[in-house]
C-alpha positions in Angstrom: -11.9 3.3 -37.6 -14.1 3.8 -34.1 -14.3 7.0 -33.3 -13.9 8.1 -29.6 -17.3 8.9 -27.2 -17.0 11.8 -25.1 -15.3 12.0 -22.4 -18.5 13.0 -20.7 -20.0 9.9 -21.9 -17.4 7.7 -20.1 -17.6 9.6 -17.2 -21.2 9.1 -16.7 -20.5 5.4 -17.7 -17.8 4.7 -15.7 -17.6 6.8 -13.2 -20.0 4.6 -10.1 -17.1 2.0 -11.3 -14.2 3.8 -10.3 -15.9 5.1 -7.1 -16.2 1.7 -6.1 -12.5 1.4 -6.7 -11.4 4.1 -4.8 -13.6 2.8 -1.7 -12.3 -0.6 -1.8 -9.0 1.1 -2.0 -9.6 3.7 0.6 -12.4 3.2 2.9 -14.4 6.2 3.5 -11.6 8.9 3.6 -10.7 10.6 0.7 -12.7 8.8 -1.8 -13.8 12.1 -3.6 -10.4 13.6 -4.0 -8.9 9.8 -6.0 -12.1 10.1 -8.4 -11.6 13.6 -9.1 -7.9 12.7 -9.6 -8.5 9.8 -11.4 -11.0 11.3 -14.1 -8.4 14.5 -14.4 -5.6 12.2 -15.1 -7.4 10.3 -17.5 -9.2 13.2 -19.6 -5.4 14.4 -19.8 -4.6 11.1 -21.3 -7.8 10.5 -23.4 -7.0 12.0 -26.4 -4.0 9.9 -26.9 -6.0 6.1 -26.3 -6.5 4.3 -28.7 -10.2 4.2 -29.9 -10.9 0.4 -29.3 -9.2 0.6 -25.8 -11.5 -0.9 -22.8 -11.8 2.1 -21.5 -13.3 0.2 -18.0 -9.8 -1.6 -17.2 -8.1 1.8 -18.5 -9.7 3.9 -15.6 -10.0 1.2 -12.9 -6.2 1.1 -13.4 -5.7 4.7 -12.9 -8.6 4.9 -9.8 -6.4 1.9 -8.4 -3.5 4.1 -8.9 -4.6 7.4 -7.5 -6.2 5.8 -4.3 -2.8 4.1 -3.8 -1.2 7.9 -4.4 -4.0 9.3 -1.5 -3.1 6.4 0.8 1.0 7.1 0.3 -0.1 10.4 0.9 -1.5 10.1 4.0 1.3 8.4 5.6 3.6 10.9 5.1 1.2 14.2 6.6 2.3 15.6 9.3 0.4 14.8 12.5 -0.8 17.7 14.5 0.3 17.5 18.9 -0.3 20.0 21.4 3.3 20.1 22.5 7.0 19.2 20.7 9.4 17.6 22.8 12.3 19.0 23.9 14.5 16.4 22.5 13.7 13.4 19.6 12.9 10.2 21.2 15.1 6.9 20.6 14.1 4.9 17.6 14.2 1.9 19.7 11.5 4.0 22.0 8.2 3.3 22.1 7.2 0.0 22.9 9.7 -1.7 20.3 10.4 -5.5 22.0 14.6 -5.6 21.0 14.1 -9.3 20.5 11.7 -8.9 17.7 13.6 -6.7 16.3 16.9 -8.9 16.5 14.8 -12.3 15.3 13.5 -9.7 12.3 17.2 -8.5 11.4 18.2 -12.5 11.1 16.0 -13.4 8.6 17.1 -13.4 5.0 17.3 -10.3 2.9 14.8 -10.8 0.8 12.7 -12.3 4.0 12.8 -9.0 6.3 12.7 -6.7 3.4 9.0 -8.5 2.1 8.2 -8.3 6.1 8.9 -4.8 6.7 7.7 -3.4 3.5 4.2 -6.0 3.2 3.4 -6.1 7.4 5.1 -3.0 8.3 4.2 0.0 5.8 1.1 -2.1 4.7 2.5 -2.0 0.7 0.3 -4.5 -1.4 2.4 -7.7 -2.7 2.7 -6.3 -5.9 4.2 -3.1 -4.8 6.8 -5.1 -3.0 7.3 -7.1 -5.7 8.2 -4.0 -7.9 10.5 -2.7 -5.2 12.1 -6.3 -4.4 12.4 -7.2 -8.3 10.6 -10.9 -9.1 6.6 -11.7 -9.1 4.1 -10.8 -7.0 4.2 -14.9 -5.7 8.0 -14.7 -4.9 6.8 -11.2 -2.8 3.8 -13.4 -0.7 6.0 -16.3 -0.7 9.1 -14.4 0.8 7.0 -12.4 3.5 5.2 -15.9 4.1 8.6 -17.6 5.0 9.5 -14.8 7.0 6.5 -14.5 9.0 6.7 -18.4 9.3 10.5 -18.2 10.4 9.4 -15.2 13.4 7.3 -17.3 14.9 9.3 -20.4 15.0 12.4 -18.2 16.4 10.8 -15.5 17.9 10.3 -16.7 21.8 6.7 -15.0 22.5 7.8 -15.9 26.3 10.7 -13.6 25.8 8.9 -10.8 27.4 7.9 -12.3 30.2 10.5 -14.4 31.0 10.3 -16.6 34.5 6.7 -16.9 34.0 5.4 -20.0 33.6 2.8 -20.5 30.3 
């Protein structure tokens, strides 16, 4: 039987590896805070790996899986303003073009739901994938149809209409 390094060793081994993970996952922001998660997370769970585990793929799974946590994160901080209005704006306000959004709620189920959740909220194909059910293919496939479909339906005139293009 191998016996286990320590977990200072794959720290020091791994640990430019996973901070190149969490800055292709995040950017520039919060790259510190998913490396420090992702080597707290994993000495919790060393003890329990097997020996002969690849311990590279191991913690490039959980730096993927932190930064993903920072990014989900962010998205759902509050955002600081000056002033709070009075009264909560439309959700149809700002900007929203209602004939987008009636070409978007036509498209097949599986179609608008791989739109919203890939184009809109940004999730990866694979994350849509596990919330849709199926592969991560069907997930790029069905937000490629849709995509294809809006713009074939969609009238980009629609906005302007009476203009000549």
């Amino acid at each position: 039987m191998t016996s286990k390094q320590p977990f200072e060793t794959v720290v020091a081994a791994h640990g430019a590896t996973v901070l190149r993970v969490c800055r292709a996952v995040l950017g520039s922001g919060d790259v510190d805070d998913a490396w420090s998660e992702t080597f707290l997370s994993a000495m919790r769970a060393y003890p329990d790996l097997p020996a002969d585990a690849n311990l590279e793929a191991w913690l490039v799974t959980i730096a993927h899986r932190k930064a993903i946590d920072v990014v989900r994160a962010e998205g759902r901080r509050a955002i600081p303003t000056e002033q709070v209005p009075d009264t909560a704006a439309a959700p149809d306000s700002g900007g929203t073009d209602p004939d987008l959004v009636e070409a978007v709620t036509r498209l097949p189920a599986k179609q608008r739901q791989a739109v919203a959740y890939h184009y809109l909220a940004g999730l990866p194909h694979v994350e849509v994938a596990a919330i849709l059910g199926g592969s991560a293919d069907a997930a790029r496939r069905a937000a490629a149809d849709g995509i294809a479909t809006l713009r074939r339906t969609y009238p980009r005139t629609t906005a302007r209409k009476g203009e000549n293009r």
